[in-house]
C-alpha positions as a Markdown table, in Angstrom:
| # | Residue | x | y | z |
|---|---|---|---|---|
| 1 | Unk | -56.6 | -27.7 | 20.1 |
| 2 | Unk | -53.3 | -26.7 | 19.1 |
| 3 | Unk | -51.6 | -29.7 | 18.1 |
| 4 | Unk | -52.8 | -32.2 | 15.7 |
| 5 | Unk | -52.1 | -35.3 | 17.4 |
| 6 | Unk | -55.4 | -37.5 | 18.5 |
| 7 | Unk | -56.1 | -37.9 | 22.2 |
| 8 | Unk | -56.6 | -41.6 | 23.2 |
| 9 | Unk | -57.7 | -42.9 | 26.0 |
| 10 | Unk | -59.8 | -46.1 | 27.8 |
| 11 | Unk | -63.0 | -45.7 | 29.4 |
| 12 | Unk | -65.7 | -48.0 | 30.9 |
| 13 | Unk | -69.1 | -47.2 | 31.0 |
| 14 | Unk | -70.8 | -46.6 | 34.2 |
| 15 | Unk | -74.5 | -46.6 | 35.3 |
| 16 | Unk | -76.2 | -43.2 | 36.0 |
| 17 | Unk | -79.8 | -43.7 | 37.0 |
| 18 | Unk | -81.7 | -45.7 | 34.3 |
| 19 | Unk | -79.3 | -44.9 | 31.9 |
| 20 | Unk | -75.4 | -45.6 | 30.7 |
| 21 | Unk | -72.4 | -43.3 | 30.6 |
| 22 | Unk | -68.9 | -42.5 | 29.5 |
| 23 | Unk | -66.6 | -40.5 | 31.3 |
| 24 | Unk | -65.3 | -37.0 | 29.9 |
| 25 | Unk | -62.3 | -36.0 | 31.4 |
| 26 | Unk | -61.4 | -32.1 | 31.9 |
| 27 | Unk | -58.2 | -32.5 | 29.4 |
| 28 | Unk | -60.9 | -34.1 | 26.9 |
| 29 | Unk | -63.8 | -31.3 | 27.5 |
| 30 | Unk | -61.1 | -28.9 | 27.2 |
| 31 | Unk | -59.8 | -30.4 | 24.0 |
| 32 | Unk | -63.2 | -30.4 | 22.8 |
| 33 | Unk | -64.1 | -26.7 | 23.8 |
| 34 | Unk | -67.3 | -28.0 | 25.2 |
| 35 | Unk | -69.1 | -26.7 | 28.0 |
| 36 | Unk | -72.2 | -28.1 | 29.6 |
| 37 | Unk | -74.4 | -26.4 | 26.7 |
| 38 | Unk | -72.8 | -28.3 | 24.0 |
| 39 | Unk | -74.7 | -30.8 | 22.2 |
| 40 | Unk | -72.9 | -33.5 | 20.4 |
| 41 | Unk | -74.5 | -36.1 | 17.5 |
| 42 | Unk | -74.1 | -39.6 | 18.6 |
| 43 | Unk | -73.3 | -42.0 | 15.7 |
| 44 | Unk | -73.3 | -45.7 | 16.3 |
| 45 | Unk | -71.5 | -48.2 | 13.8 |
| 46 | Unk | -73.9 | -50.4 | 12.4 |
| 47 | Unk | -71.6 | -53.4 | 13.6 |
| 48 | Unk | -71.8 | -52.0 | 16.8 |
| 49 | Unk | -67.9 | -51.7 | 17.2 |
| 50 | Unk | -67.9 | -48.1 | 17.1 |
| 51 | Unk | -69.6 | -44.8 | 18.8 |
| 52 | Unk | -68.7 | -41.5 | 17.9 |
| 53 | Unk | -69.5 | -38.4 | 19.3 |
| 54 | Unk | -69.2 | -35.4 | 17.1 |
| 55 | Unk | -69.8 | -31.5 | 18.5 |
| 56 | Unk | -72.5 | -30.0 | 16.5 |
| 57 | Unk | -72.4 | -26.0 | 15.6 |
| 58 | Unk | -73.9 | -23.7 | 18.3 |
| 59 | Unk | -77.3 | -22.5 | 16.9 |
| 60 | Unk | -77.8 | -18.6 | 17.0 |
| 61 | Unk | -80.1 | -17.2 | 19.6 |
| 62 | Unk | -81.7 | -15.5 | 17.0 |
| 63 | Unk | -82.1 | -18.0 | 14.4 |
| 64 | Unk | -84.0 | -20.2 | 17.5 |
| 65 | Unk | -86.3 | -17.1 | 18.1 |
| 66 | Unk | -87.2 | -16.7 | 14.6 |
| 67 | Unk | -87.8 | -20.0 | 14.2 |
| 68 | Unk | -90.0 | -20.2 | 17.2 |
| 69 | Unk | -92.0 | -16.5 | 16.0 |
| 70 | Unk | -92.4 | -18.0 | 12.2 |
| 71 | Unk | -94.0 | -21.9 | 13.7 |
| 72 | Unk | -96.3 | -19.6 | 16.0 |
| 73 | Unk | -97.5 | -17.3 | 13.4 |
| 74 | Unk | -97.9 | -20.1 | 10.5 |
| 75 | Unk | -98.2 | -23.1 | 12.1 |
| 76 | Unk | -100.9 | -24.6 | 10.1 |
| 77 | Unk | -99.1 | -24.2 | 7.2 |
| 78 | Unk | -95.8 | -26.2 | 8.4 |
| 79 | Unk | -98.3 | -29.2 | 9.5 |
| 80 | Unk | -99.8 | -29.0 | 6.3 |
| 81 | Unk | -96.4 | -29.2 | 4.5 |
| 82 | Unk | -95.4 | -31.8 | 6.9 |
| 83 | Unk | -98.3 | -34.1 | 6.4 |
| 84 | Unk | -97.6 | -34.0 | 2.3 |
């Protein structure tokens, strides 16, 4: 975003199936530099005043392959070092 200044707005939730929503507008996503890939951490106040959604980093493709290779080819050793 090129300027500094905070966009505010006010939003209601809404219902969305079994679940509960807020509204992102276009100016916000585009603010954001989210598409529909991005994954955001929800962190909830522990007073319960507060939710804030922060954009994690984009993994590497090839970090999530490597990952996936190394758990197939030693997977009994990471459940043995998860179980200690």
């Amino acid at each position: 975003m090129s300027s500094t200044k905070a966009l505010k707005d006010e939003t209601k939730m809404f219902k969305a199936g079994n679940s509960w929503g807020f509204r992102v507008t276009s100016k916000d996503k585009k603010a954001l530099g989210a598409s529909e890939d991005t994954i955001f951490e929800k962190i909830i106040d522990p007073n319960g005043d507060k939710i804030t959604f922060k954009k994690l980093d984009a993994v590497d493709p090839s970090l999530d392959s490597f990952m996936d290779d190394f758990y197939q080819k030693h997977g009994d050793l990471m459940k043995e070092l998860e179980d200690k």
